[in-house]
TIRO-2110 file (N, C-alpha, C; in Angstrom, 1 decimal):
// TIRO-2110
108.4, 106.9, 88.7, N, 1, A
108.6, 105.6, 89.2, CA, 1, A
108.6, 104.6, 88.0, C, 1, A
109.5, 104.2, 88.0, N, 2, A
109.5, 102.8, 86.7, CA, 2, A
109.1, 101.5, 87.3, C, 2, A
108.7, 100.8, 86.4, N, 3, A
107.7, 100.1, 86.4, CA, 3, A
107.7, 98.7, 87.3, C, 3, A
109.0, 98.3, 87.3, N, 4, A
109.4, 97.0, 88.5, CA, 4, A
109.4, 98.1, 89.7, C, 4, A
109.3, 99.1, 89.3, N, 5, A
109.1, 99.7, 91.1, CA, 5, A
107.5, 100.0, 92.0, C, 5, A
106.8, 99.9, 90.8, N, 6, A
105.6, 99.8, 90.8, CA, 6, A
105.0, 98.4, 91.1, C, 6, A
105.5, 97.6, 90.8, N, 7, A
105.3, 96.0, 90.9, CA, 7, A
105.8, 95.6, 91.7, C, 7, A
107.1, 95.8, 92.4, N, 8, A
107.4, 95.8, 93.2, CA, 8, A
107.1, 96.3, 94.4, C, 8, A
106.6, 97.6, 94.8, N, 9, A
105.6, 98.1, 95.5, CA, 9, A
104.7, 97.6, 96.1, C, 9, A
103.7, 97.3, 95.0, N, 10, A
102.4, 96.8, 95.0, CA, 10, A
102.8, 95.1, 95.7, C, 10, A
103.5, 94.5, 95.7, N, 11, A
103.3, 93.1, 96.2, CA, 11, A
104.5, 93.3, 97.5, C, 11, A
105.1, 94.3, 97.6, N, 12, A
105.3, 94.1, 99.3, CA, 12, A
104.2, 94.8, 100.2, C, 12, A
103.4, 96.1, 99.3, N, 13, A
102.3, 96.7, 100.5, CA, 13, A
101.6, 95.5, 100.4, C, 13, A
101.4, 93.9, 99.9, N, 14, A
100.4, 93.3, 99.7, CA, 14, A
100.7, 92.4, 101.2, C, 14, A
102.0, 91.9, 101.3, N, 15, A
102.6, 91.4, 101.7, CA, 15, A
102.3, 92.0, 103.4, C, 15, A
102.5, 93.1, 103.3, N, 16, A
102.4, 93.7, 104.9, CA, 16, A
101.1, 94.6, 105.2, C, 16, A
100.3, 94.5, 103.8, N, 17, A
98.5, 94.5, 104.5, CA, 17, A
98.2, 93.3, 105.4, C, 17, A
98.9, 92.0, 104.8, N, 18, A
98.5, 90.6, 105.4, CA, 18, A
98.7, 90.2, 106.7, C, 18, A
100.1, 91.1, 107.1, N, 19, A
101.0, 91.0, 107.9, CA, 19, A
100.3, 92.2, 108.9, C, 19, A
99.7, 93.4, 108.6, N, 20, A
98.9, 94.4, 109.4, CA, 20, A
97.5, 93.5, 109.8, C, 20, A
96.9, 92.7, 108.8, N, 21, A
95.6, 92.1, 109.3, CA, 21, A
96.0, 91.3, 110.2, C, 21, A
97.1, 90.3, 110.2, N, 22, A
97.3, 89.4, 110.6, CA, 22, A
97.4, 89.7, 112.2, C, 22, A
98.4, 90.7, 112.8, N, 23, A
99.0, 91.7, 113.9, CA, 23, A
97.3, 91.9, 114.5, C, 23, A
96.7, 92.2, 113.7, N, 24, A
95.8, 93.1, 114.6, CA, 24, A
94.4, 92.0, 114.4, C, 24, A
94.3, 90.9, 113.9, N, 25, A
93.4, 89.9, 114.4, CA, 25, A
91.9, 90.5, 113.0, C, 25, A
92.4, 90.9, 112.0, N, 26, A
91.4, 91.5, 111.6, CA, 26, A
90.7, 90.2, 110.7, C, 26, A
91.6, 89.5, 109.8, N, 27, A
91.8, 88.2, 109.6, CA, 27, A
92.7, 87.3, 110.1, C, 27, A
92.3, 85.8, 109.5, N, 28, A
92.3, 84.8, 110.3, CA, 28, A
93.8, 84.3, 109.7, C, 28, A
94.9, 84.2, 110.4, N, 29, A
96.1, 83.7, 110.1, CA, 29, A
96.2, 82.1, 108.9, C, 29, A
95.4, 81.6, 109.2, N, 30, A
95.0, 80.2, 108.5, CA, 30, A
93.8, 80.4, 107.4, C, 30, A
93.6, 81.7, 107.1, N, 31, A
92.2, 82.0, 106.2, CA, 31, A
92.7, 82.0, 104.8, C, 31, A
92.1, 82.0, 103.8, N, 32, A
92.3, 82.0, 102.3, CA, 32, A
92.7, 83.7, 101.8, C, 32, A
92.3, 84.7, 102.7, N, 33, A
92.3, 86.0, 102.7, CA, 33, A
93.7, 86.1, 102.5, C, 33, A
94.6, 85.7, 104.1, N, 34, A
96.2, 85.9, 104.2, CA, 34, A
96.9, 85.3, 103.6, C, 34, A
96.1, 84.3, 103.0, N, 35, A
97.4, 83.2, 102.1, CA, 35, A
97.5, 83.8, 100.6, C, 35, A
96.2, 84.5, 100.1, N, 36, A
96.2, 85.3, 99.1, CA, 36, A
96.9, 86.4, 99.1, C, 36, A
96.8, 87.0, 99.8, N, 37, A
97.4, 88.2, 100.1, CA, 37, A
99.0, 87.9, 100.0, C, 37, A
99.7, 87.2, 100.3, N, 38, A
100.8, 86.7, 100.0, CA, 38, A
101.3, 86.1, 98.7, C, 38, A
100.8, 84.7, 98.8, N, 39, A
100.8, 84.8, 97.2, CA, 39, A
100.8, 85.4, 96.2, C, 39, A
100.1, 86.4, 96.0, N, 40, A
99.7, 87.5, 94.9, CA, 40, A
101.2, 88.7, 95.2, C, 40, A
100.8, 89.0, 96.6, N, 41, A
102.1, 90.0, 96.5, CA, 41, A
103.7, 89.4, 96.9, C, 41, A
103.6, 88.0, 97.2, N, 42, A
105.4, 88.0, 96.9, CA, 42, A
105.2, 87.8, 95.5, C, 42, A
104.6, 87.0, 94.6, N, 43, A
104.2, 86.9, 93.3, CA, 43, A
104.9, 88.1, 92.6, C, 43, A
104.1, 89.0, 92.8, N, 44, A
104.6, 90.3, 92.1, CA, 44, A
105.7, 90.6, 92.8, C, 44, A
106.4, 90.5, 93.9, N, 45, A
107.7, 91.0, 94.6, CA, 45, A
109.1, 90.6, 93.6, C, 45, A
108.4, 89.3, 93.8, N, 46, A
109.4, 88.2, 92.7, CA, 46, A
109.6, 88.6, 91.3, C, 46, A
108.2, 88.9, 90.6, N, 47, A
108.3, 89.4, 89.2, CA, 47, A
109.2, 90.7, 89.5, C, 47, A
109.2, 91.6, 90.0, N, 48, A
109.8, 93.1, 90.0, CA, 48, A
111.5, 92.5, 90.3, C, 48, A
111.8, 91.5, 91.4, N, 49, A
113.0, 91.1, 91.5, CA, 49, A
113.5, 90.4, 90.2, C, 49, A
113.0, 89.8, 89.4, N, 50, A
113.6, 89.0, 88.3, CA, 50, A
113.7, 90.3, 87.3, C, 50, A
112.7, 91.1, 87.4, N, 51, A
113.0, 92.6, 86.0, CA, 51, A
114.7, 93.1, 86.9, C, 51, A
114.6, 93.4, 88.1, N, 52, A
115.7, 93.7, 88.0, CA, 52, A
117.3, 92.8, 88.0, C, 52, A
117.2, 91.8, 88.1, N, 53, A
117.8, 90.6, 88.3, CA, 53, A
118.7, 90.6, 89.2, C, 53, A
117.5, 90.1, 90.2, N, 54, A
118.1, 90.5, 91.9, CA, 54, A
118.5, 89.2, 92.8, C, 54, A
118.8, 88.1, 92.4, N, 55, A
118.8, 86.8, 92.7, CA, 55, A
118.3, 86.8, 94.5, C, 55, A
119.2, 87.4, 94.9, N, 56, A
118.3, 87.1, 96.6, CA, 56, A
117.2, 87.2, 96.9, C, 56, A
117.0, 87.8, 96.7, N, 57, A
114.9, 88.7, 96.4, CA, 57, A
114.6, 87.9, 95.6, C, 57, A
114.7, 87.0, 94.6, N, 58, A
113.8, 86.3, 93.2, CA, 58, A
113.7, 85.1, 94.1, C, 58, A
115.2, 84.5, 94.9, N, 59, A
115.0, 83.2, 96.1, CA, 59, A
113.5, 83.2, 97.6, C, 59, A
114.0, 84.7, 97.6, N, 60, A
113.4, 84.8, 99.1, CA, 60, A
111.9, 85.0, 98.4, C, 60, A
111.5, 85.6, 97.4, N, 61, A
109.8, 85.8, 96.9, CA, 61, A
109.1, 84.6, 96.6, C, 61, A
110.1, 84.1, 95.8, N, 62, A
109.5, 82.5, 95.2, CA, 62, A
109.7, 81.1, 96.4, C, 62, A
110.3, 81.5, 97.5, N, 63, A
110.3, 80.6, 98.6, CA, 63, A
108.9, 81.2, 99.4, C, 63, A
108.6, 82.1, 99.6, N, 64, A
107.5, 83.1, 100.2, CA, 64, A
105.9, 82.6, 99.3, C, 64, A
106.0, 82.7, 98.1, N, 65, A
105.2, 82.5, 97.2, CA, 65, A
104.7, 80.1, 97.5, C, 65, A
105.9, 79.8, 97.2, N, 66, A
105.8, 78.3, 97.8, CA, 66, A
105.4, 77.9, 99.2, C, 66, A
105.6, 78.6, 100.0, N, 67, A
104.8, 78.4, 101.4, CA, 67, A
103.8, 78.6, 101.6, C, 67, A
103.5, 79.9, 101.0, N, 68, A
102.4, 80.2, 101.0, CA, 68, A
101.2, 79.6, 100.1, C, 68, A
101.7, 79.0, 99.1, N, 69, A
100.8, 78.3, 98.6, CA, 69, A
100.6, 76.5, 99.0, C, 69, A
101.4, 76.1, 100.1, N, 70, A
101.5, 75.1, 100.2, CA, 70, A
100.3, 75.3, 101.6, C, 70, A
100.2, 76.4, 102.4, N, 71, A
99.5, 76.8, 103.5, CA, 71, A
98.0, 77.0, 102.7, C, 71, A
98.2, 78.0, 101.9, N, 72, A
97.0, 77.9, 101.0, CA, 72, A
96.2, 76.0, 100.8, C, 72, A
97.1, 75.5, 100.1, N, 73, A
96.7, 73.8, 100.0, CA, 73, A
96.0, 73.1, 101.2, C, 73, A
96.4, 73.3, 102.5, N, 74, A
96.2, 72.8, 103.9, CA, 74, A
95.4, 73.4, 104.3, C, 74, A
94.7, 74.8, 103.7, N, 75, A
93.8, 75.2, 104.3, CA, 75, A
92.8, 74.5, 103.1, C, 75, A
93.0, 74.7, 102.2, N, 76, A
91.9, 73.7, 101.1, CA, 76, A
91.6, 72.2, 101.6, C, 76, A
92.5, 71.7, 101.7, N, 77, A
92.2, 70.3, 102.1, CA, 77, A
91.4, 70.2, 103.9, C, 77, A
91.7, 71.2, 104.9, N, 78, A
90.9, 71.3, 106.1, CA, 78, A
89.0, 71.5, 105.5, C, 78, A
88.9, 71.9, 104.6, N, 79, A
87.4, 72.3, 104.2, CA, 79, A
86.1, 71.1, 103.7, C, 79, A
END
């Protein structure tokens, strides 16, 4: 397995742990947990899309990564 596939990997299982917790109520949809979990793995989704230079994927990760940090923010500022 080469190495954007590894990185790649790793930040979509991150992506659909969030998306398993989220389904099954294990965490909290609005929690710092799921916004992390995102963050971090389109994060790396994006980095493995730019190694391969995948323009759709580098749009869709880095738009994924900005919501998610902007939800992240709104749950900061709720505290």
């Amino acid at each position: 397995m080469a190495f954007n596939d590894i990185i790649g990997t790793l930040g979509v299982g991150l992506i659909l742990l969030a998306y398993f917790f989220n389904i099954k109520a294990l965490i909290p949809k609005d929690g710092f947990l799921y916004f992390s979990l995102n963050i971090i793995g389109a994060g790396l989704a994006c980095y493995a899309s730019v190694l391969i230079n995948y323009v759709p994927f580098i749009i869709l990760e880095a738009t994924w990564v900005l919501v998610s940090v902007w939800g992240f923010i709104g749950v900061m500022k709720k505290q």
